[in-house]
N, C-alpha and C positions, 0 to 999 in steps of 0.2 A: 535368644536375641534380647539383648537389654540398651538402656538410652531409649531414647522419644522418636521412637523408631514405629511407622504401624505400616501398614500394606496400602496401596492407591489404590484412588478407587476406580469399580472394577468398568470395563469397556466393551460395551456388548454392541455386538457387531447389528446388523440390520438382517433380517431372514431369508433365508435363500432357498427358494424351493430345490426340494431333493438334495439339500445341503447340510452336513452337520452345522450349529454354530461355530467360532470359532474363540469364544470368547477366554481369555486369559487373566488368571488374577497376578499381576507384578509381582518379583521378588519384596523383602522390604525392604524401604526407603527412607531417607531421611523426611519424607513429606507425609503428615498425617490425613486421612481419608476426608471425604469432603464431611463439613460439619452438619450437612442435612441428609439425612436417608433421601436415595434414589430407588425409583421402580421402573419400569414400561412395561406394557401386557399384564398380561394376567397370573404371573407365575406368585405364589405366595408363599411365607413361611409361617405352619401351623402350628409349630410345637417345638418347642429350647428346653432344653433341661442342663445345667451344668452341673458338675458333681454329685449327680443323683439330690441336689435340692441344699448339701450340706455344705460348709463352710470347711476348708484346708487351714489344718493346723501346722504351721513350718517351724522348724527348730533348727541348730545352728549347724551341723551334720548329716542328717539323715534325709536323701532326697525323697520327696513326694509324686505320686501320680495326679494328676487332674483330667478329667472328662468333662465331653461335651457330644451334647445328642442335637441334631437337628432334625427334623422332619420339615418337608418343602414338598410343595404342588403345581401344577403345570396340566393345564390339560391336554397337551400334546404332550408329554411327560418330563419327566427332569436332564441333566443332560450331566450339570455338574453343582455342587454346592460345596463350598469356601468358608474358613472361620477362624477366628485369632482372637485372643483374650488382651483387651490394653486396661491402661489406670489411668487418670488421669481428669482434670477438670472438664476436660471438652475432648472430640475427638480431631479438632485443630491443636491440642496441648497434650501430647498421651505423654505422661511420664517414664513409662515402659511396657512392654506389646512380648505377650506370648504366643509364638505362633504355633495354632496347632496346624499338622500336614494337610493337606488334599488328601480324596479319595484314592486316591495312585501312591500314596504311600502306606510304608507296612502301620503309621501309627492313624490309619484313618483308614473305613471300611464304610462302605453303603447299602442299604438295604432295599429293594423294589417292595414296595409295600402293596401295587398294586401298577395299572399301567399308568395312572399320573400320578403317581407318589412314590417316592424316597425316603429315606430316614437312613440319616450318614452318624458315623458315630465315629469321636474322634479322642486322645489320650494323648497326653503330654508330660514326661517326668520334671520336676520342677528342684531345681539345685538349689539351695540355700546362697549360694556364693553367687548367683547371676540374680538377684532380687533385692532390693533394698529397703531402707526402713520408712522412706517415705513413698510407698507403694503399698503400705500395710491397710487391708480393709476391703473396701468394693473394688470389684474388677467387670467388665465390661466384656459382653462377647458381640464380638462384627461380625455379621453373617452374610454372604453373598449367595445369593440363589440361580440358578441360570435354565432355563425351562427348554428342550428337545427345539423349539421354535427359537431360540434367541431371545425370547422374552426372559427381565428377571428384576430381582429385588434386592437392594442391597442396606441393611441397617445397623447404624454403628452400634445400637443397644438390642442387642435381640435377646437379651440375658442379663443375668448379673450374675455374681457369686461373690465371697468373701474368700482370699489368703490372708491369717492373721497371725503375728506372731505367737509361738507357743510360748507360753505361763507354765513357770513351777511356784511352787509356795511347800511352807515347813513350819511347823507348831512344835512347840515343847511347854509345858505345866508342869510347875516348880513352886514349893518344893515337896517332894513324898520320898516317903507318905505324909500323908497333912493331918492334924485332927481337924473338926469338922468345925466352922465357923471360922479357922482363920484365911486370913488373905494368902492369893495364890498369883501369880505372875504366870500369863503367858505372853511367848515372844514367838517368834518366825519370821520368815523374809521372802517378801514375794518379788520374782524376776522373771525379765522375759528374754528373748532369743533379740539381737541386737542382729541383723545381717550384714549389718556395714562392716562389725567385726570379726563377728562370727565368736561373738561369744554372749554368756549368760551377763547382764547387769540388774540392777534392782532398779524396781517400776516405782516412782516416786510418787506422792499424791494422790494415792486410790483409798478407796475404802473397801475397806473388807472387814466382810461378817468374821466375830468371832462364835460357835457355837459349841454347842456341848450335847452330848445325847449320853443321859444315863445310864448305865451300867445293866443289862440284859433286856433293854428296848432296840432298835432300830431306826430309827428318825431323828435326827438333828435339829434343836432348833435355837433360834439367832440371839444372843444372849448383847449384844452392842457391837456397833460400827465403829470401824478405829482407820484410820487414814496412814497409810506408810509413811513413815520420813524420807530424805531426800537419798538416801541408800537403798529405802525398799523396806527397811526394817518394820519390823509391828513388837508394840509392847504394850500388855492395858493388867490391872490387878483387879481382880473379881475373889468373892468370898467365894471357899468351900465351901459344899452342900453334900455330896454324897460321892461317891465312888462314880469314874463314868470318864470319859474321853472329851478331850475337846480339842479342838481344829480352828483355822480359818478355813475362809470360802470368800472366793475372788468370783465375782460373778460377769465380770471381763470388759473389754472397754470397746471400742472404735474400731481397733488396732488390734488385739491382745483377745487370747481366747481366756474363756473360764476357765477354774481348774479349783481343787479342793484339796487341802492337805492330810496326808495321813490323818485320824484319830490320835491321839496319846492320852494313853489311858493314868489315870491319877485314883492314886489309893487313898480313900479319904476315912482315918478311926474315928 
């Protein structure tokens, strides 16, 4: 589901002895959830995990999975619990709203953890083509909790996570072989995933490390910061010293994940 689209908020009935609840979360709507977290009772959510804690890298092609773990409490136990990923400045403003399913469908599963405890776990594949570029960054999980009693909780921020554009980058060191002491040029071009078009452009105005790791060590390290041009390009000229690889390293932005360029290894007589 894409647009500023998110789920209303959710409408919990009053308790009814020897009654299941009946509480229902909306399809989505054009109207965004109310901008204050709601509760009544005692139902609670103890535990958010999204993406197991790490950030999705999306690129212009290949769809992604995303997850979401909720855990929730009720002393008369759980009944049902609800959850959707949105963006946006506020949850009166969501830019665009991922919804993950309910428990009753095949991409959401719940767990009895105990007789008042739950822990639902939920999965949602993510298209490159339904996301856009000004959605890149934090994303928002709203969690609705509803307790065996009718009691429940409902918070627009029960989580966060990061979707951010995938980062390539390319080094090349010129010219070799070199003797040792003269000037050397390297160049490469760092780009990211554009989803508006769905294609690669170059990342303008970043800094990226140039580094070098000597020739039968392992460790890189930062030899000067060099700022792309308005293409994306990187050019800087550094003296030979010895035989040994050198790369940039985009260590990533807002928006844009990190990402580190091949080595190119340079023969220095």
């Amino acid at each position: 589901m894409t647009g500023a689209l998110a789920l209303t908020a959710l409408a919990v009935p009053a308790a009814q002895a020897d009654e299941a609840p009946k509480a229902e979360v909306s399809a989505f709507t054009a109207q965004a959830p109310a901008d204050e977290d709601e509760s009544s009772g005692d139902t609670r959510i103890t535990k958010v995990v999204v993406n197991g804690g790490k950030s999705l890298s999306l690129g212009t092609t290949a769809k992604k999975t995303i997850t979401a773990e909720v855990t929730a409490t009720d002393p008369e136990g759980m009944y049902e619990t609800d959850s959707f990923l949105w963006n946006g400045p506020g949850a009166d403003a969501a830019n665009n709203a991922i919804g993950f399913a309910g428990p009753t469908s095949p991409t959401g599963s719940c767990t009895e953890v105990n007789a008042t405890t739950t822990t639902c776990k939920y999965s949602i594949v993510i298209d490159p083509a339904v996301v856009y570029n000004n959605t890149a960054g934090t994303w928002k999980l709203w969690v609705s909790a509803v307790g065996a009693d009718g009691d429940f909780v409902t918070k627009n921020v029960a989580g966060t996570t990061k979707i951010l554009r995938a980062s390539t980058l390319t080094a090349n060191a010129a010219p070799e072989p070199v003797k040792k002491g003269k000037p050397i040029t390297v160049t490469g071009k760092l780009a990211r995933a554009n989803w508006d078009t769905l294609q690669y452009a170059g990342y303008s105005a970043q800094p990226v490390q140039l580094q070098f790791r000597a020739a039968g060590t392992s460790t890189y390290s930062t030899v000067k910061t060099v700022k792309t041009n308005a293409s994306g390009n990187l050019s800087t000229t550094v003296t030979s010293v010895k035989d040994g690889y050198w790369r940039w390293n985009f260590t990533g932005s807002s928006t844009s994940t990190p990402v580190a360029a091949a080595g190119d290894f340079l023969d220095v007589r």
